[in-house]
C-alpha positions, 0 to 999 in steps of 0.5 A: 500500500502506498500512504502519502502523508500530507502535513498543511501549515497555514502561516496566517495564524491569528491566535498564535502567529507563526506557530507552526515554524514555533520551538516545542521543546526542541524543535519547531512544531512542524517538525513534531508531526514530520518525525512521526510520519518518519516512523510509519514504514508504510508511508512513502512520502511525506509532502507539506503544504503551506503558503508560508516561506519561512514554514517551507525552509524549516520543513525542508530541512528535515528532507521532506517534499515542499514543491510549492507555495499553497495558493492564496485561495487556499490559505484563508481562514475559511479555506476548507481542509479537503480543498487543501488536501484534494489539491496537493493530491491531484498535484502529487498523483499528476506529477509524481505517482498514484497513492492509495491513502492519504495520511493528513497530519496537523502540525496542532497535534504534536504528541502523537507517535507513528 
């Protein structure tokens, strides 16, 4: 079975700005969610979507996919989770491979192990 893992980290938090790119003990939000998708084998690749620069860099440090900036229509506070993710699935399956599962992580859940 081939599992994409998407992580989506919107850079316009109002409540708590730039919280996904924030130090959580050692290590920026983001990261938390990525290290555990690391540890699911099942897994084949794990591919971020944010419309923030800054949030991308962290991300590629640790050597997981960030292709692109999130369009702005899909940025908004009212932009809906499934929009986001049917847009980086369509882009991932026309420009990479097929998958058969989608694995969502959100940065906002931290302690959770593959």
């Amino acid at each position: 079975m081939k599992i994409l893992a998407l992580i989506l980290a919107r850079g316009g938090s109002k409540r708590c700005p730039g919280k996904n790119k924030r130090l959580l003990g050692d290590k920026p939000l983001i990261v938390w969610s990525i290290d555990a998708a690391k540890g699911v084998s099942e897994i084949q690749e794990i591919m971020i979507s944010t419309d923030d620069s800054s949030i991308a860099d962290v991300a590629r440090t640790t050597g997981v996919l960030v292709p692109w900036l999130r369009p702005s229509e899909l940025a908004t506070d009212t932009a809906e989770t499934i929009d986001v993710a049917i847009h980086a699935l369509d882009w991932y399956e026309s420009e990479r491979e097929a998958v058969d599962a989608l694995l969502l992580l959100q940065p906002t859940s931290p302690f959770r192990t593959a």
